[in-house]
C-alpha positions in Angstrom: -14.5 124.4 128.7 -18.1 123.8 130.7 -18.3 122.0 133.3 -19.5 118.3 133.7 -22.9 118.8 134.5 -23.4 121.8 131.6 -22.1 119.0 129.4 -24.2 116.9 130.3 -27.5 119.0 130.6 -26.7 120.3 126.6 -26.8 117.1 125.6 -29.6 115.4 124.3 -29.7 111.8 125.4 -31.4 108.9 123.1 -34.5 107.4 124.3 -33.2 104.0 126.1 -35.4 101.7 123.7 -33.0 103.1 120.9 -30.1 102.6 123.1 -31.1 99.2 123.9 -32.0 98.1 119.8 -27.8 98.6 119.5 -27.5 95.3 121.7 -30.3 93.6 120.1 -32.8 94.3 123.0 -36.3 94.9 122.5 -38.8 96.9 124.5 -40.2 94.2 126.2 -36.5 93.4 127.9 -36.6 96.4 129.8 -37.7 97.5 132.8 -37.9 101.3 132.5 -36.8 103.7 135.4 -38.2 106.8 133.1 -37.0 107.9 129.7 -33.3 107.3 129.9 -32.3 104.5 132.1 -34.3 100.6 132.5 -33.2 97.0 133.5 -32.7 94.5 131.6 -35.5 91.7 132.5 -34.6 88.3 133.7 -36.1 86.9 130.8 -33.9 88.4 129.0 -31.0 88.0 130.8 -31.6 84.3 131.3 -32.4 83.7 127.5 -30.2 85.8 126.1 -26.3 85.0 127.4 -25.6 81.4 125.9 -23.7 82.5 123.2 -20.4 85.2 124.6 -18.7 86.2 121.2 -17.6 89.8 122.5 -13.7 90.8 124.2 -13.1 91.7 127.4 -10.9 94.8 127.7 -9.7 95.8 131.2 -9.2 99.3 132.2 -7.2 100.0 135.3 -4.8 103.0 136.4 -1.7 103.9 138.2 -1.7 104.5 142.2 -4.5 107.6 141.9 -3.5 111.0 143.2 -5.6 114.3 144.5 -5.8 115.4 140.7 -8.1 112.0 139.8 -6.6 110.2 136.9 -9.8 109.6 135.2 -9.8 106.5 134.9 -13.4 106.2 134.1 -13.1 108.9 131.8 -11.1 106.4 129.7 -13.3 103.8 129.9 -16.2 105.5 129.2 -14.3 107.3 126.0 -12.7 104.1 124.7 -16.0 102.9 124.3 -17.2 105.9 122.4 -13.8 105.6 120.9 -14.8 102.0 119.4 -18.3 102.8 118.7 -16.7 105.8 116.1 -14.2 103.2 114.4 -17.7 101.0 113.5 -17.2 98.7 116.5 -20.1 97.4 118.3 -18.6 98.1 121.9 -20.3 98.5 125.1 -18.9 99.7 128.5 -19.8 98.2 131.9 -18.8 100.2 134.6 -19.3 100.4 138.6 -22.1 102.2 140.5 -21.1 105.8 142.3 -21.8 105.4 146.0 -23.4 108.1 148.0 -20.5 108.2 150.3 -17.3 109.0 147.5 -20.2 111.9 145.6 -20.8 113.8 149.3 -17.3 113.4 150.5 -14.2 113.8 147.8 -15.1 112.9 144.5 -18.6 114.8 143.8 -19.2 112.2 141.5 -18.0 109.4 139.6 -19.9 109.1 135.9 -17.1 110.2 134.0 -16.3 113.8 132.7 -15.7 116.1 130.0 -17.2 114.8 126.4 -16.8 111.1 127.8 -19.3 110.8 130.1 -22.4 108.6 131.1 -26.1 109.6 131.1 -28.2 110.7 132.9 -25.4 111.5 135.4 -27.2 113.2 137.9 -29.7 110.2 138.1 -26.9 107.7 138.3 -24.9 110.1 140.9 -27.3 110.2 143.2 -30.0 107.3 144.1 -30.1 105.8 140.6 -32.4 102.7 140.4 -31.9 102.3 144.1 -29.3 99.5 143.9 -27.1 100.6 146.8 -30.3 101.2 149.3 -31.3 97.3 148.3 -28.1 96.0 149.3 -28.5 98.4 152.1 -31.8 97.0 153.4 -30.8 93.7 152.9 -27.4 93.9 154.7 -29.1 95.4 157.7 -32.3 93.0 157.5 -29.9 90.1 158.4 -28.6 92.3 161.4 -31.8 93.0 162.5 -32.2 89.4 162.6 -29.3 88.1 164.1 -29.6 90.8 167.2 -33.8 89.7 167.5 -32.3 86.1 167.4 -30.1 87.2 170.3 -33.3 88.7 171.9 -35.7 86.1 171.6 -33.2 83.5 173.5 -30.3 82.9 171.3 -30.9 79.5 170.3 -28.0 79.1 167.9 -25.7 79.5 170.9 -24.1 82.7 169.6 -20.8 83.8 171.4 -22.0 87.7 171.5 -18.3 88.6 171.4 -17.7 86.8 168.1 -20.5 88.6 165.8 -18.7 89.3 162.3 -21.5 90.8 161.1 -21.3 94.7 160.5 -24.1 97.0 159.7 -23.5 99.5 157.0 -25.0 102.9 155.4 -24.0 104.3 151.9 -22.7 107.2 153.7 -18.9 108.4 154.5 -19.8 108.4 158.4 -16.8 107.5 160.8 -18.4 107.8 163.9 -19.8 104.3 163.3 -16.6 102.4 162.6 -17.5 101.5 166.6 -20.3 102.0 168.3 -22.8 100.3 171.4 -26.0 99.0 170.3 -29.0 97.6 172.8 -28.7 100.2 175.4 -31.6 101.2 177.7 -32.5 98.0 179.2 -33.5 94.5 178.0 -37.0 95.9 175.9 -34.1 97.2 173.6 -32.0 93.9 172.9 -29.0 92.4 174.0 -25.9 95.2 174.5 -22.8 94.7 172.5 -20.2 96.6 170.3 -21.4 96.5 166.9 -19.6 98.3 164.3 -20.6 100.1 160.6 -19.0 99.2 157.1 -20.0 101.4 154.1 -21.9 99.9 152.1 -19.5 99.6 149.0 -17.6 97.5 151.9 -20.1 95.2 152.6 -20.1 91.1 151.8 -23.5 91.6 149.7 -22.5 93.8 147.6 -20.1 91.2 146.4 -22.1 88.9 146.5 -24.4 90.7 143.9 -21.5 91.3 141.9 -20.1 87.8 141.7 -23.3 86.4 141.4 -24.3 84.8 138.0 -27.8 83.6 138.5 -31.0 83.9 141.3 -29.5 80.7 142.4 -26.1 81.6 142.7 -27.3 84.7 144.7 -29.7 82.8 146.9 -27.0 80.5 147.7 -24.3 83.1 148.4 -26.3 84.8 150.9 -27.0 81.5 152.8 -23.4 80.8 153.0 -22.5 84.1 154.9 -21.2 83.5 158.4 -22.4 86.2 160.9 -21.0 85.0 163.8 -19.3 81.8 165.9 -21.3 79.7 168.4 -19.5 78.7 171.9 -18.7 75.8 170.7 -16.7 77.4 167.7 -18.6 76.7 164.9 -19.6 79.2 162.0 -22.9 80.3 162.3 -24.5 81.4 158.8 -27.6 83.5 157.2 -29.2 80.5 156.3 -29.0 79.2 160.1 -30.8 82.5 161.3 -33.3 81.8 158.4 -32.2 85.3 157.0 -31.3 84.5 153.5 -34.0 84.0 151.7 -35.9 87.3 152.6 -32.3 88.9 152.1 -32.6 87.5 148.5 -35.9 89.1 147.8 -34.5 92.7 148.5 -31.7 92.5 146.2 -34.3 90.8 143.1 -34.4 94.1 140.9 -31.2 94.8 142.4 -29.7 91.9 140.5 -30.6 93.2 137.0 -28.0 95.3 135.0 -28.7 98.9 135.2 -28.7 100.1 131.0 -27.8 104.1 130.4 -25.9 106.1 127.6 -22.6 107.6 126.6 -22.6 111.0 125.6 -22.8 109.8 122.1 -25.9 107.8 122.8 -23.8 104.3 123.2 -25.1 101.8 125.5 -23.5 101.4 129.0 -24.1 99.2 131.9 -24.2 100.5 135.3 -23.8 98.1 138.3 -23.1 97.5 141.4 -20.1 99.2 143.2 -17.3 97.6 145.5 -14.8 100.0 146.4 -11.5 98.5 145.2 -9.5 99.9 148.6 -11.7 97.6 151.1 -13.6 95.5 148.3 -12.9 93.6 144.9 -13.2 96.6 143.0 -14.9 95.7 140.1 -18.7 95.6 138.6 -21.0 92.7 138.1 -20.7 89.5 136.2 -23.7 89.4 135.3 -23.3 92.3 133.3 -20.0 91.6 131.8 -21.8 88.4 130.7 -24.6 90.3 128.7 -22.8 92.6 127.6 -20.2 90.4 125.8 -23.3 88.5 124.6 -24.6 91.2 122.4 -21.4 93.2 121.4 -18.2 93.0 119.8 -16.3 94.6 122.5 -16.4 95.0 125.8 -14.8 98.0 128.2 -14.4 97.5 132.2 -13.4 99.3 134.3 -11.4 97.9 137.9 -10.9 100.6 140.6 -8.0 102.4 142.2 -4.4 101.6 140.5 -3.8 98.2 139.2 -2.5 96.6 142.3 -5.9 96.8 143.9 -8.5 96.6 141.5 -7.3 95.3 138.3 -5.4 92.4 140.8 -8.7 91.4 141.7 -10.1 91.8 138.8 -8.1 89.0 137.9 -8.0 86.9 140.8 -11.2 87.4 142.4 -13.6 88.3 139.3 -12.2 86.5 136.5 -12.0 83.4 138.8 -15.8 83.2 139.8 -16.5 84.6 135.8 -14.4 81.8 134.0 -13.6 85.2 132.0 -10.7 86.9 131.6 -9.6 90.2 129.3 -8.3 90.4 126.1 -6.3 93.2 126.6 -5.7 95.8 129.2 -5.1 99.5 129.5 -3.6 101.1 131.9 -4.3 104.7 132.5 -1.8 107.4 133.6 -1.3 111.2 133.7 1.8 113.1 133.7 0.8 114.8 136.8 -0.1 111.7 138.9 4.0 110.9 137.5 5.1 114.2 138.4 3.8 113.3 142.6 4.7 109.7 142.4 8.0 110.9 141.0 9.2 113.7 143.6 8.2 116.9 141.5 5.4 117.9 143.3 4.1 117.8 147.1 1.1 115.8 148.2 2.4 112.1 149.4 0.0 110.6 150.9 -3.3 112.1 149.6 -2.7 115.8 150.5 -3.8 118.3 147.4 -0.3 120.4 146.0 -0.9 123.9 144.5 -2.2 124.8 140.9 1.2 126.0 140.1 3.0 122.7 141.0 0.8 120.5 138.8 1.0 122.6 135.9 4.6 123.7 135.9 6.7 121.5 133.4 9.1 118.7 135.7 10.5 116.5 132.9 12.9 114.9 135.4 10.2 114.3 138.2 7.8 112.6 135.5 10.5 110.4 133.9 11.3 109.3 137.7 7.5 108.8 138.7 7.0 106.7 135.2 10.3 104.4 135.4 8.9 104.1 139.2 5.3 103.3 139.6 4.3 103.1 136.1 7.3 100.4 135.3 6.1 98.5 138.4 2.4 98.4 137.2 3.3 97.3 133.6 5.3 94.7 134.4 2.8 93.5 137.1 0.1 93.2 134.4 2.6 91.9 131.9 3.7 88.8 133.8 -0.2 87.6 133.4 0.0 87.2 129.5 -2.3 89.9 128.6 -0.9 92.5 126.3 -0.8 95.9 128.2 -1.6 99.7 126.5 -0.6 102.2 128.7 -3.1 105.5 127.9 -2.2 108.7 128.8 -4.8 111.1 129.8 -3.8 114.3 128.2 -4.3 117.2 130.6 -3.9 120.8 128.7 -1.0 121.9 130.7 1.4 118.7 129.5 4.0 119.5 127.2 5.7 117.2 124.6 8.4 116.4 126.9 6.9 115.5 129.8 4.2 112.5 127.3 7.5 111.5 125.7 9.3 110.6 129.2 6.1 108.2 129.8 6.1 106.8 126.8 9.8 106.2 126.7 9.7 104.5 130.3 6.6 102.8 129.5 8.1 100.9 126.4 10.8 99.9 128.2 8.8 98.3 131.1 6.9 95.9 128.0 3.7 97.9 127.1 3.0 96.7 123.8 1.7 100.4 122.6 1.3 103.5 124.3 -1.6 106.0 123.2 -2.4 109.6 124.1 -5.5 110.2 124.8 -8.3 112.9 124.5 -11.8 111.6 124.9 -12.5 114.3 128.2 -12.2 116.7 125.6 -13.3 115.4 121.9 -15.2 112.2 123.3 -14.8 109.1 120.8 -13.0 110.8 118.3 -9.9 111.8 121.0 -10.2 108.0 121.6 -10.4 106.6 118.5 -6.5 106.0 118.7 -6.6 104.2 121.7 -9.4 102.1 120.3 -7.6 101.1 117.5 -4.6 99.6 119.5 -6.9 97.9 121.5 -8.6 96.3 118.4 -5.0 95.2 117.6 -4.0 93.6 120.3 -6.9 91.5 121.4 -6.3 90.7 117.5 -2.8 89.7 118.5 -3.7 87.9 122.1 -6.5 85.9 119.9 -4.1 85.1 117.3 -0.9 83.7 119.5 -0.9 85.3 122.4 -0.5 83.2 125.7 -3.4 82.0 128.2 -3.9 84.1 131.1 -1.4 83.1 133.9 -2.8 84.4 137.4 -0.3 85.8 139.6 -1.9 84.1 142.3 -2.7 80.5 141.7 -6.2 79.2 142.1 -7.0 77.1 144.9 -2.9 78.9 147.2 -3.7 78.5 150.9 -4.7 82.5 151.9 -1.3 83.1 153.8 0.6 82.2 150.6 -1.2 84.4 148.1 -1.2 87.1 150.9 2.9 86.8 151.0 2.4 86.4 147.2 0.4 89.0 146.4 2.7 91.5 148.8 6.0 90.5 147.8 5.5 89.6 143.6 2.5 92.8 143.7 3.4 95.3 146.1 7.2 94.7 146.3 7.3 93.8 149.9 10.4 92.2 151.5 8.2 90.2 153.5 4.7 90.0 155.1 3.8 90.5 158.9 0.2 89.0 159.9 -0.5 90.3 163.5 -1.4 87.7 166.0 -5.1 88.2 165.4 -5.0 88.2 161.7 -2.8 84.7 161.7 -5.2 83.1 164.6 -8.3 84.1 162.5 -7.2 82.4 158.9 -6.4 79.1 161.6 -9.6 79.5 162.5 -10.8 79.6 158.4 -8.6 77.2 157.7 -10.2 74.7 160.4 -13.6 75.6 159.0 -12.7 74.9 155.3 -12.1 77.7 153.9 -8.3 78.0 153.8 -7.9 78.3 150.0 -10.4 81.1 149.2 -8.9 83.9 146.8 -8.1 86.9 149.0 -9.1 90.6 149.1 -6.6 93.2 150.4 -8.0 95.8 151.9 -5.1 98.2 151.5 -4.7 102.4 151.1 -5.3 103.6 147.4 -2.7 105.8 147.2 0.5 103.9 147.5 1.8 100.0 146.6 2.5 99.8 150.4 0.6 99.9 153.3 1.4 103.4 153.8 -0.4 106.0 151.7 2.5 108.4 152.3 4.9 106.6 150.3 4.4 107.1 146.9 6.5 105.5 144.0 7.4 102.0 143.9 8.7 100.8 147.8 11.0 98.3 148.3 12.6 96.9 151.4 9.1 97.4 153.7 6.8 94.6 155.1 3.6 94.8 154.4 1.7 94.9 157.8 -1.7 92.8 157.3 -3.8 93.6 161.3 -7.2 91.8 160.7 -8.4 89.5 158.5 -12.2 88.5 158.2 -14.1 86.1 156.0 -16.3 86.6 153.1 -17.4 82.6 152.7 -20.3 83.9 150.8 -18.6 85.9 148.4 -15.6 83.6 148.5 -13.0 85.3 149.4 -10.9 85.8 152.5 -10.4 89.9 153.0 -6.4 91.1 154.3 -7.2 94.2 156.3 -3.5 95.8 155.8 -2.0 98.8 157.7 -4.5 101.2 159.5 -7.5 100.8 156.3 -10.5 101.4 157.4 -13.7 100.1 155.9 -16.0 103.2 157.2 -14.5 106.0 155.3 -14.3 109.5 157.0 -15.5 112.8 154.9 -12.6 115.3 154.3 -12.1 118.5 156.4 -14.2 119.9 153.3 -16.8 117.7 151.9 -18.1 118.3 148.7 -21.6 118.0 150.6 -20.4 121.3 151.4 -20.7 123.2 148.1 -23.9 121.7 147.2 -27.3 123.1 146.7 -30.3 123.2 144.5 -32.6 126.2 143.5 -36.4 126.8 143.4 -37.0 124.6 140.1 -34.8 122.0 141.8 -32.0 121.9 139.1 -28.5 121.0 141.2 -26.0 123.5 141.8 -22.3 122.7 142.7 -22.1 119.6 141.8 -20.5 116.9 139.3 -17.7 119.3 138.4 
């Protein structure tokens, strides 16, 4: 089979006016970025989304492994898969970030005959969203420290500044770092540290924001830093916001591409799920189910992470919440979390492990992590369909002891699927059980019921969400962790949902143990707050939010040649 990026460059993509006439959108609601990607105008946007009529469906995964589970792969081919049954679908999926492309991944626009177009566009630079939230993140740094400069009149304590700076890099010799040194021409010295900027508050801000007002008014609630006299100091007191708002404008509007198969798919903004919320914008969920029948998200990571926020954090500031939702799973990613294989905690096992038939070690990895996930999701009311990713090396046996342990743990249907290799055909079967149970959630299913109850003070829905979620025995906030939500809780913002920033690759805290863990407590060392995004962040374990690059970046094995076509890159 050809790789990703010989996929992609034999195909031949629609113009993006025809793309956009699918949702009903004319030439004039697009901003165009060339031939095959444009935003959709706020005109548009603000005259167009009165009316939602689509379904939300809610892709998520198992704990992901070395192999990738392709997560986006499914939600890229269940929309193709819709599209071929005569549905009017649309997918809306998350941004790649420079940092993930260079370092592990090599890219993040799907794969196979389910992919998005054009990916090399969208892998690297796109429409510039990431360096907007960039510049506008660091704008309000440069601002604070000039503030500090010029006389600090706000009274800042220099030792409590929240405030990171960020780069859409993998870069971890800036998780801590000295800044203002060479005399007082150069600023006041202090520690300052760097977030990526998939990590930072503005980013999910942009996400969770539904209109220029909501946006403006996010970014004025950010608080940067405490005064002496312990009080919050915000954007808006440093006068920051507003110019911060003006960077992120075009930033703000969906990003419209393709599928392979020339269906329309939304493209914005990217929190990682590990140390964000996971999960693209509202704004163009909101569009999207405004003009189709269907709806395909995606929420990143396994299902504890990004699909939990999904729910708690997204759906909460959305008033939306999904019809149905598919959980994604391979055999292999069974066969590591199940024993058969070596790799725990992120490490790559051999060719020969992956692909050698462990009936036993899937069966144990599915009625462990698998069962866990299902029944997470199920206890929210929304009927689950576990997809399996076929992978050519699985055998009958191996599928069969998933979907045997996946029944029992109450998915309503499980599917095999094959849209990496036949595109919207191979998901045409997964489409269809989709259709039927949003049918059946319309019909007389129950209401969503959050795990986490709107409005829990953020100590509860940390024990709730690590005990009920993860399968902790208990929770242990370190000192500093417990005297900083006092501290939010003094201020007012003791109730906010929370975000755990937590390792990917495991339910605990630990990214070497793999399965489903019981009998651990989940150890939650920092815990900082979002008031602008609205959400208190549980920094668990030793997560970092600056990611490191592997011992062998993908960075590594790129190149391009004399006509400037890429080489080594995107699979």
């Amino acid at each position: 089979m050809d790789s990703d990026l010989e996929i992609a460059r034999a195909a031949e993509p629609m113009k993006i006016e025809e793309v956009a006439k699918q949702l009903g959108l004319a030439s004039s609601d697009l901003i165009l970025h060339g031939p095959h990607i444009a935003k959709v105008s706020w005109d548009a946007l603000s005259s167009g989304m009165t009316n939602k009529k689509g379904k939300l469906i809610l892709v998520t995964s198992v704990n992901p492994t070395p192999y990738g589970e392709g997560k986006t792969v499914t939600t890229i081919g269940l929309n193709q898969g819709l599209n071929h049954r005569g549905h009017n679908a649309c997918c809306v999926i998350r941004e790649p970030s420079l940092g993930p492309v260079f370092g592990i991944k090599g890219g993040a626009a799907g794969g196979g005959f389910s992919q998005v177009l054009p990916m090399e566009q969208i892998n690297l630079h796109f429409t510039g969203d990431l360096h907007a939230i960039t510049s506008a993140h660091n704008l309000c740094s440069a601002i604070l420290d000039n503030h500090l400069h010029r006389g600090n009149e706000l009274d800042i304590d220099t030792n409590r500044i929240f405030w990171p700076r960020v780069i859409d890099m993998n870069d971890r010799t800036l998780r801590e770092v000295s800044i203002g040194l060479g005399g007082p021409a150069t600023g006041v010295t202090r520690s300052e540290r760097f977030d990526i900027t998939a990590a930072s508050e503005v980013m999910a801000i942009l996400s969770l924001s539904k209109s220029y007002a909501d946006l403006r008014e996010r970014l004025g609630r950010i608080i940067v830093a405490e005064s002496n006299s312990g009080s919050p100091v915000t954007a808006e007191d440093l006068g920051a916001a507003g110019s911060m708002a003006l960077l992120l404008r075009e930033a703000m509007l969906p990003n419209l591409v393709q599928t392979l198969e020339g269906n329309p798919a939304f493209v914005h903004c990217g929190p990682f799920a590990n140390i964000a919320h996971g999960n693209s914008s509202i704004i163009a969920d909101e569009l999207a189910l405004s003009r189709s029948d269907y709806v395909v998200t995606e929420a990143g990571f396994g299902a504890e992470m990004g699909a939990e926020k999904a729910l708690h954090i997204k759906s909460l500031a959305s008033g939306i919440s999904p019809s149905c939702i598919v959980l994604n799973v391979t055999v292999r990613s069974m066969k590591l979390h199940g024993g058969g294989v070596a790799g725990g905690g992120g490490s790559r096992p051999t060719k020969e492990e992956i692909e050698t038939e462990n009936v036993e070690a899937v069966r144990s990895g599915a009625a462990s992590n698998l069962r866990r996930h299902v029944k997470n999701l199920a206890t929210t009311s929304i009927p689950v369909v576990v997809s399996i990713n076929r992978f050519h090396t699985d055998t009958d046996a191996e599928i069969e002891a998933i979907r045997s342990e996946a029944t029992k743990a109450g998915a309503i249907d499980i599917v095999v699927f094959d849209g990496f290799s036949k595109g919207g055909a191979g998901a045409a079967d997964l489409a269809d059980s989709v259709v039927s149970a949003c049918k059946s959630h319309e019909e007389g299913g129950s209401p969503f019921t959050p795990i986490v109850d709107p409005g829990m003070p953020s100590k509860e829905a940390i024990l709730r969400i690590g005990t009920n979620v993860y399968g902790a025995d208990n929770v242990d906030l370190s000192p500093s962790a417990a005297s900083s939500i006092e501290k939010f809780e003094k201020w007012g913002f003791g109730s906010l949902p929370v975000c755990m920033a937590k390792t990917q690759y495991s339910f605990s805290h630990d990214k070497k143990v793999l399965g489903a863990p019981v009998g651990f407590t989940l150890q939650v060392r920092e815990a900082r707050l979002n008031a602008g995004a609205g959400f208190i962040v549980a920094v668990c374990g030793s997560m970092m939010t600056m990611p490191g690059l592997p011992s062998r970046p993908a960075a590594m094995d790129m190149d391009m040649d004399e006509d400037g076509r890429l080489k080594g890159v995107f699979g």
